[in-house]
Structure formats: C-alpha cells, structure tokens
N, C-alpha and C positions, 0 to 999 in steps of 0.2 A: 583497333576499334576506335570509332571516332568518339571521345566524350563530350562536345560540345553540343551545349542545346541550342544554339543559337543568341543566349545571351551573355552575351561576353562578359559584362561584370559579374554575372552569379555561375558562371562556369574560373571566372576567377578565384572568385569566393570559396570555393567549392574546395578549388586546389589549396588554399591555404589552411580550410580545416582537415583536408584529405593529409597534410602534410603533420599537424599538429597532433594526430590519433596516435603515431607513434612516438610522443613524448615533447617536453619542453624544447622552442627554437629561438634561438636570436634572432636576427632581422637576416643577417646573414644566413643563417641556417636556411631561414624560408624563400630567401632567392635563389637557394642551390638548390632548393626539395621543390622548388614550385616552378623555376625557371623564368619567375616573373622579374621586369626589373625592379631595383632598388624601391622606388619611390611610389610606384603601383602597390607592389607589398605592402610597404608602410603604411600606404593610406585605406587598402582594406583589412589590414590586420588592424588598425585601429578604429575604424566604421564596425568591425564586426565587435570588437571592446564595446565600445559604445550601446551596441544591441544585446551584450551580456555572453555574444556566444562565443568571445576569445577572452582572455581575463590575462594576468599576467603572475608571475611566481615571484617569489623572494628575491630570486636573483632578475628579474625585469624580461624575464626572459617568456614567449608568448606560450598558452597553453589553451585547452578547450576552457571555454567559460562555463559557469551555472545553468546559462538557462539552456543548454543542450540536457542536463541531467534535468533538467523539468519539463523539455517534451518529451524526454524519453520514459518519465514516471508518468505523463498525462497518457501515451501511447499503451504502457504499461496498464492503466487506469481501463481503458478500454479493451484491450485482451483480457482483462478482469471480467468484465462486467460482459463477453461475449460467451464466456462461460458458467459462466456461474448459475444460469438460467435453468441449463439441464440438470445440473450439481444443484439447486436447491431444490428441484422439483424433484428429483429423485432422495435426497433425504427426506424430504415432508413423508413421502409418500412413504418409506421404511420405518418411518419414527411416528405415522400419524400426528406430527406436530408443526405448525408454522413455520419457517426457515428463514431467517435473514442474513444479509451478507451486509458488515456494518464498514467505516472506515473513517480513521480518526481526522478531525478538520480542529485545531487549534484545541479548545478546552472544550471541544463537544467532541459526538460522535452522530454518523447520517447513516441510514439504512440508505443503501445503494440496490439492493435487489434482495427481492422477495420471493419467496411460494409460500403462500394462503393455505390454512389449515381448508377442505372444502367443505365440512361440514360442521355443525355443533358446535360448544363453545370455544369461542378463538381467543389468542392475545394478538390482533391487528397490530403490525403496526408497519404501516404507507410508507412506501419509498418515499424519497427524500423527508423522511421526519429525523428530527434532531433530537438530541437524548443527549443528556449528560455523559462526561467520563468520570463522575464522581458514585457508580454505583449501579448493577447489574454486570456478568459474567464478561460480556465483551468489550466493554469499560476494561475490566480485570485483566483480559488479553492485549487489549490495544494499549494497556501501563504496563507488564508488566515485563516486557523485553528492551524496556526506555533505558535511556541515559541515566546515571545514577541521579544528577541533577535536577535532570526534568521527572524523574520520577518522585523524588523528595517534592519538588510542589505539588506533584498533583494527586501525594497521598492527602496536602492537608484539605480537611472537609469531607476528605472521600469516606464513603460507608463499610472500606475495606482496607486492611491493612496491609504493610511491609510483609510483616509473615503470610497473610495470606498471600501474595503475590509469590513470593518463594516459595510456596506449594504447587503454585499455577506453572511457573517455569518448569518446576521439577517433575511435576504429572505430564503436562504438556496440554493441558485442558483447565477450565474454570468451569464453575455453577456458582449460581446464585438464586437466593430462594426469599422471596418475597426483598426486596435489597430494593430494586427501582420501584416495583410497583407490591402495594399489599395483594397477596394471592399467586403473584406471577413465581412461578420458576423459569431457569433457561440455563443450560449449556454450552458453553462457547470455547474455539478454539480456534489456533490463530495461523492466516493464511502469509506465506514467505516467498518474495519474489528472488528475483536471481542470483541478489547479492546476500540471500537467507536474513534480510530484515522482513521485519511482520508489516505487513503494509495495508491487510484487512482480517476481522475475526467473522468466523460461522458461528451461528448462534442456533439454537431449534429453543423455543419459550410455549410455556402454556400454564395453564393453571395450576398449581399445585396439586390438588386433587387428583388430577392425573399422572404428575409428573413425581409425586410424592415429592418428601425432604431430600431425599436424595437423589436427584434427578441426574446427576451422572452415571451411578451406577445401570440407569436404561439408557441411556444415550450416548454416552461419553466418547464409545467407541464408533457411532456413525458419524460424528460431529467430526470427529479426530480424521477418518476417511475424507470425509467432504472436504474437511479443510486442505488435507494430502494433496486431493484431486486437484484443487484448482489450483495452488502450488507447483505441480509439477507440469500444466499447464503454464503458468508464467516460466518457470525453465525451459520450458521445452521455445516459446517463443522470443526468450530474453539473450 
C-alpha cells in the first residue's frame, strides 16, 4: 500500500513519529526505522522538537513530545462532549433534576454540557459558566483524585476538607448541600478516561427542598451510572 500523500515532507514527518510510537531512538535508530538519510532525520526530528511534537529523554535520545498528549486529550475533549448529550438528558429526566457535565480549567471549574430541568424551579446553570473549585460536590470530585501536592493547595480556602474528600474517593460519589450556593444541593461524580484519570465530573443540583440534606441517598446511584456511561464511552474510543 502506497502511504504517501503526496507531500513529501509531512509523509516524512509522519515516518519519524510512526517510528518513535515504539519507544525512545537515537538519530541512528531513526534512519534505520525511517530509512531517511542522516541529515533529513536530524532536521525533521528537530523541526518537529521545536513544535513540541518530539521532545527528547535523559539519555538525548528522541521520543514523542507533549503536545501530541494534548491533542489527543483535546480529541479526547470532544468524544466527551459528543456524548454526553444523551447521558445528561437521560439523567435529568430519571432524577427530575438539571444535569451538568463540569471540567477542571486551572483553579476554576466550566460546565461543558447541560440538560435543563424543563419545568419549575431550576438551579441554571449555562454552559460555559465558571464556578470555583473551592466548593460544591464537583469541585469535591475534580480535587479529590489530585496529586497529593496539588491537592494540599487547593484544599486551602476550600469549603471542604481532606477528610471529606477521603470519603468522596472511598464512596466514589460527592454531594453537597448548600456549600456553593445557599439553597442548592447537587451530587456529583467523576467521569475517567482511558488512562482511569478523572478528566470531568456529572453533577444533577436543585434546591434542597427537593433534594433534601441528603441528596445522595436520591441520586447517588444515577450520577454514579451516568458518570460510568460516559467513561466507558472514552475507553471504548481511547
């Protein structure tokens, strides 16, 4: 089979990350794996250094770079958000409760996709809105599988503790009750793509009144579902 598309340097290119997928190469390595000469290799394995998508190892020796793991987590980002559609609209609709699908961005958190409670008192809240990670159940989720590190900062301030978050690992679900907002409840649990990091949390929120104090013991287990579903959706395409 012919692989060439016609453009010789990105059909080069090609063959020096094609050659690098199965592990670290010297320069040597990559003109025996690529069959390019000497000085062609050298100059696209370092043009592609330069665009972050070859990096090199302790030993100098070429490997895939960074930004290939961040289009593959942007790629990832969107097989997210292509299902997740049907997956919150069918928990709304089992829970009678608004649905959000949240996802951590530095020291915030952005609702990425929604389903709208359709009638009667709602807790809104609009795709791409920002919300802290300092408090609410999928704040609680998106900390609480962190680096030990990164989670030490970003208990402090939080409205939730260490122990609580050892309880959220250990159940595998969070809630919180009035915590972001006075009145709100919500349930949240946390979605795992293929390397089983937590990469967004399902949330269902509403008023307390509804949701009472204890708003997992109604929900916990459709959250826990939802969240599965679109999990095993990112395996299935990762």
């Amino acid at each position: 089979m012919d692989n060439s598309s016609g453009v010789g340097v990105l059909d080069k290119a090609a063959l020096v990350l094609s050659a690098l997928e199965s592990g670290p190469a010297t320069l040597a390595g990559l003109v025996g794996a690529t069959g390019l000469a000497r000085p062609t290799a050298h100059r696209l394995a370092v043009a592609l250094e330069h665009h972050r998508m070859v990096a090199r190892d302790m030993q100098g020796r070429f490997i895939l770079g960074p930004r290939l793991s961040e289009l593959a987590a942007a790629a990832g980002e969107d097989r997210l958000l292509a299902t997740a559609g049907p997956v919150l609209t069918h928990l709304r609709d089992i829970t009678g409760e608004s649905a959000q699908l949240y996802r951590r961005q530095g020291d915030m958190r952005i609702c990425v996709a929604a389903a709208e409670r359709l009638s009667g008192l709602r807790d809104t809240v609009p795709v791409g809105s920002t919300l802290p990670m300092k408090a609410g159940s999928a704040a609680q989720v998106l900390m609480a599988w962190e680096e030990p590190e990164r989670l030490h900062r970003g208990l402090q301030g939080a409205r939730f503790t260490a122990t609580a978050l050892s309880g959220v690992r250990r159940r595998g679900w969070s809630q919180s009750i009035g915590e972001r907002e006075p009145g709100v409840a919500s349930v949240s649990a946390p979605v795992r793509g293929p390397s089983n990091r937590v990469v967004a949390a399902v949330s269902v929120s509403g008023p307390i009144e509804r949701l009472t104090r204890h708003p997992g013991r109604m929900h916990a287990q459709a959250v826990v579902d939802a969240a599965a579903r679109l999990s095993e959706a990112l395996r299935r395409s990762g």
